[in-house]
N, C-alpha and C positions, 0 to 999 in steps of 0.2 A: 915537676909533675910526673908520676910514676906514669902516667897511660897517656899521654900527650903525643901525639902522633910527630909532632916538629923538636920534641925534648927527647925525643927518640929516634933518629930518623935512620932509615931502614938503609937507604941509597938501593932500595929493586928496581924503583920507578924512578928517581929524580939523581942530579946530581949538582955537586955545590961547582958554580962557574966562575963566582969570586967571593970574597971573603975580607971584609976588616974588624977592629977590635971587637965591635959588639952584634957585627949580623953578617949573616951570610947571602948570598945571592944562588937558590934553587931553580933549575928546568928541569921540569918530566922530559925524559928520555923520550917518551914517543907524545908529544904535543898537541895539542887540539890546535893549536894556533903554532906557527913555526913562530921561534925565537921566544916565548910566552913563559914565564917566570913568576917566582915571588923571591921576595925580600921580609926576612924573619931575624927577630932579634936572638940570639945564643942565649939568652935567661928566658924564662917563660912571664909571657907578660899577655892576660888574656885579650886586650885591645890594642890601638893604636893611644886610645887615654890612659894607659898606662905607661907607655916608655917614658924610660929617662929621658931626659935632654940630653945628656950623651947618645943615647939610643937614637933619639928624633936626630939628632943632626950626623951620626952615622948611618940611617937609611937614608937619607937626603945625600950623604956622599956615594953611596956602594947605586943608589939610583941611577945617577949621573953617568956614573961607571955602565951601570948594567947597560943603559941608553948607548952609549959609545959602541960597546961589544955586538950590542943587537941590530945596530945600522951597518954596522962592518960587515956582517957575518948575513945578514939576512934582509936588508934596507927596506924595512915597512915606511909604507906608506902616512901613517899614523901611528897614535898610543890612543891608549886607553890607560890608567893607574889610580888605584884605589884600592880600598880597604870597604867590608863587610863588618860591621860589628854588633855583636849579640845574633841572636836564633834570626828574629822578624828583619833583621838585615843582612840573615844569607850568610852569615859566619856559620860553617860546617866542623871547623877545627879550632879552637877557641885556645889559641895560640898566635898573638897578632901574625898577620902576617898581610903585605904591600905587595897588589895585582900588580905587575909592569907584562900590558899585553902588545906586542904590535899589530898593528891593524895593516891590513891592506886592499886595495882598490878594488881585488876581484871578488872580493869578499861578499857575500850573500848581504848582509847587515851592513857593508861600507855605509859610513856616514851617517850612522846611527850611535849616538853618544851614551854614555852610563845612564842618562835620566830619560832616554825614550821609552823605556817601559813603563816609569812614573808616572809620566804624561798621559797615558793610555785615557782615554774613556772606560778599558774594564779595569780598572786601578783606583776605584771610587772608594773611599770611605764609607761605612752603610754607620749610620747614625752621628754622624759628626756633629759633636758641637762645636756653636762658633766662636772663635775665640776674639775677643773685643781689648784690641792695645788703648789703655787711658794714660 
Protein backbone atom coordinates (compact mmCIF):
# COMPACT_ATOMS: atom_id res chain seq x y z
CA UNK A 1 0.00 0.00 0.00
CA UNK A 2 1.49 3.29 -1.38
CA UNK A 3 0.08 5.64 1.78
CA UNK A 4 0.17 3.09 4.57
CA UNK A 5 1.81 4.54 7.49
CA UNK A 6 3.34 0.90 8.74
CA UNK A 7 4.29 -0.25 4.66
CA UNK A 8 6.19 2.94 5.04
CA UNK A 9 7.57 3.49 8.28
CA UNK A 10 9.23 6.61 8.87
CA UNK A 11 11.52 5.53 12.22
CA UNK A 12 10.99 9.75 13.58
CA UNK A 13 8.94 8.45 16.28
CA UNK A 14 9.19 4.57 16.72
CA UNK A 15 11.87 2.00 16.44
CA UNK A 16 11.97 -1.83 15.49
CA UNK A 17 13.23 -3.63 18.93
CA UNK A 18 12.83 -7.09 17.35
CA UNK A 19 12.26 -8.66 14.36
CA UNK A 20 11.52 -12.27 12.71
CA UNK A 21 10.47 -13.63 9.22
CA UNK A 22 7.08 -12.02 8.79
CA UNK A 23 6.73 -9.05 11.69
CA UNK A 24 8.49 -6.69 13.45
CA UNK A 25 8.19 -5.54 16.95
CA UNK A 26 7.81 -1.23 17.15
CA UNK A 27 8.03 1.38 20.29
CA UNK A 28 7.53 5.00 20.04
CA UNK A 29 10.60 6.51 21.06
CA UNK A 30 8.91 8.67 23.54
CA UNK A 31 5.75 6.37 25.17
CA UNK A 32 2.56 7.13 26.68
CA UNK A 33 3.21 4.01 28.61
CA UNK A 34 6.91 2.92 29.24
CA UNK A 35 7.84 -0.25 27.54
CA UNK A 36 4.33 -0.03 25.24
CA UNK A 37 4.63 -1.40 21.71
CA UNK A 38 3.12 -2.96 18.54
CA UNK A 39 3.48 -5.94 16.65
CA UNK A 40 2.98 -5.49 12.72
CA UNK A 41 3.10 -8.06 9.95
CA UNK A 42 6.11 -6.85 7.08
CA UNK A 43 3.15 -7.38 4.16
CA UNK A 44 0.16 -5.10 4.56
CA UNK A 45 -2.65 -7.05 5.85
CA UNK A 46 -5.53 -4.56 6.87
CA UNK A 47 -6.61 -6.73 10.13
CA UNK A 48 -5.66 -9.28 12.41
CA UNK A 49 -8.36 -11.59 9.91
CA UNK A 50 -6.17 -11.27 7.46
CA UNK A 51 -2.77 -12.78 8.32
CA UNK A 52 -1.47 -15.86 7.20
CA UNK A 53 -0.92 -18.55 9.48
CA UNK A 54 2.49 -18.09 9.05
CA UNK A 55 1.87 -14.43 10.05
CA UNK A 56 -0.71 -15.59 13.13
CA UNK A 57 1.98 -17.80 14.51
CA UNK A 58 4.92 -15.33 14.04
CA UNK A 59 3.17 -12.55 16.04
CA UNK A 60 2.51 -15.20 18.65
CA UNK A 61 6.41 -15.82 18.67
CA UNK A 62 7.89 -12.10 18.40
CA UNK A 63 4.82 -11.59 21.30
CA UNK A 64 6.53 -13.86 23.66
CA UNK A 65 9.73 -12.24 22.75
CA UNK A 66 8.47 -8.67 23.13
CA UNK A 67 6.89 -9.99 26.76
CA UNK A 68 10.59 -11.26 27.80
CA UNK A 69 12.36 -7.81 26.73
CA UNK A 70 9.62 -5.71 28.37
CA UNK A 71 9.71 -7.41 31.92
CA UNK A 72 13.63 -7.16 31.66
CA UNK A 73 13.83 -3.83 30.78
CA UNK A 74 10.87 -2.15 32.54
CA UNK A 75 8.93 -5.05 34.88
CA UNK A 76 5.21 -3.98 34.43
CA UNK A 77 3.05 -4.86 36.68
CA UNK A 78 0.44 -6.20 34.07
CA UNK A 79 -0.51 -6.29 30.01
CA UNK A 80 -2.94 -5.23 28.21
CA UNK A 81 -2.63 -6.87 24.23
CA UNK A 82 -5.02 -6.49 21.45
CA UNK A 83 -5.99 -5.50 18.41
CA UNK A 84 -8.64 -2.73 16.95
CA UNK A 85 -10.28 -3.59 13.87
CA UNK A 86 -12.10 -1.49 11.34
CA UNK A 87 -12.99 2.56 12.07
CA UNK A 88 -16.12 1.68 15.05
CA UNK A 89 -13.35 -0.56 16.69
CA UNK A 90 -10.61 2.10 16.98
CA UNK A 91 -8.22 0.99 14.18
CA UNK A 92 -6.76 4.51 13.29
CA UNK A 93 -4.02 2.76 10.82
CA UNK A 94 -5.57 0.08 8.78
CA UNK A 95 -2.52 -1.99 8.68
CA UNK A 96 -2.96 -4.83 11.40
CA UNK A 97 -1.25 -4.19 13.98
CA UNK A 98 -1.01 -6.14 17.86
CA UNK A 99 -1.21 -3.53 21.19
CA UNK A 100 1.53 -5.35 23.66
CA UNK A 101 0.98 -2.45 26.41
CA UNK A 102 2.48 -2.93 29.96
CA UNK A 103 0.56 -1.84 32.63
CA UNK A 104 1.51 -0.83 36.08
CA UNK A 105 0.35 -0.43 39.68
CA UNK A 106 0.70 3.37 39.87
CA UNK A 107 -1.27 3.84 37.00
CA UNK A 108 -4.34 6.25 37.18
CA UNK A 109 -6.54 3.13 35.23
CA UNK A 110 -4.53 0.17 37.16
CA UNK A 111 -7.01 -2.56 37.06
CA UNK A 112 -8.97 -1.55 34.53
CA UNK A 113 -9.15 -4.13 31.57
CA UNK A 114 -9.79 -3.62 27.71
CA UNK A 115 -13.74 -4.16 28.25
CA UNK A 116 -14.31 -1.53 31.15
CA UNK A 117 -15.35 1.09 28.75
CA UNK A 118 -17.85 -1.44 27.08
CA UNK A 119 -19.27 -2.10 30.35
CA UNK A 120 -19.91 1.66 30.88
CA UNK A 121 -23.71 2.63 31.29
CA UNK A 122 -22.78 5.59 28.72
CA UNK A 123 -21.88 2.65 26.08
CA UNK A 124 -25.63 1.83 25.37
CA UNK A 125 -26.81 1.03 22.20
CA UNK A 126 -29.73 3.48 21.19
CA UNK A 127 -32.16 1.18 19.23
CA UNK A 128 -30.93 -2.14 19.65
CA UNK A 129 -32.79 -4.96 18.42
CA UNK A 130 -32.99 -8.01 20.09
CA UNK A 131 -31.52 -10.74 18.92
CA UNK A 132 -33.23 -14.13 19.71
CA UNK A 133 -30.74 -17.51 19.42
CA UNK A 134 -33.34 -20.57 18.16
Amino acid sequence: MNNCEYCNISFENQKIILENKHCFYLQLINPEIEGSGIIIPKEHRETVFDLTEEEWLSTYELMKEAKKEIDKIHKPDGYNVGWNCGSVGGQHIFHSHLHVIPRYVDETYAGKGIRNWIKSPDNKRVGKKEITHE
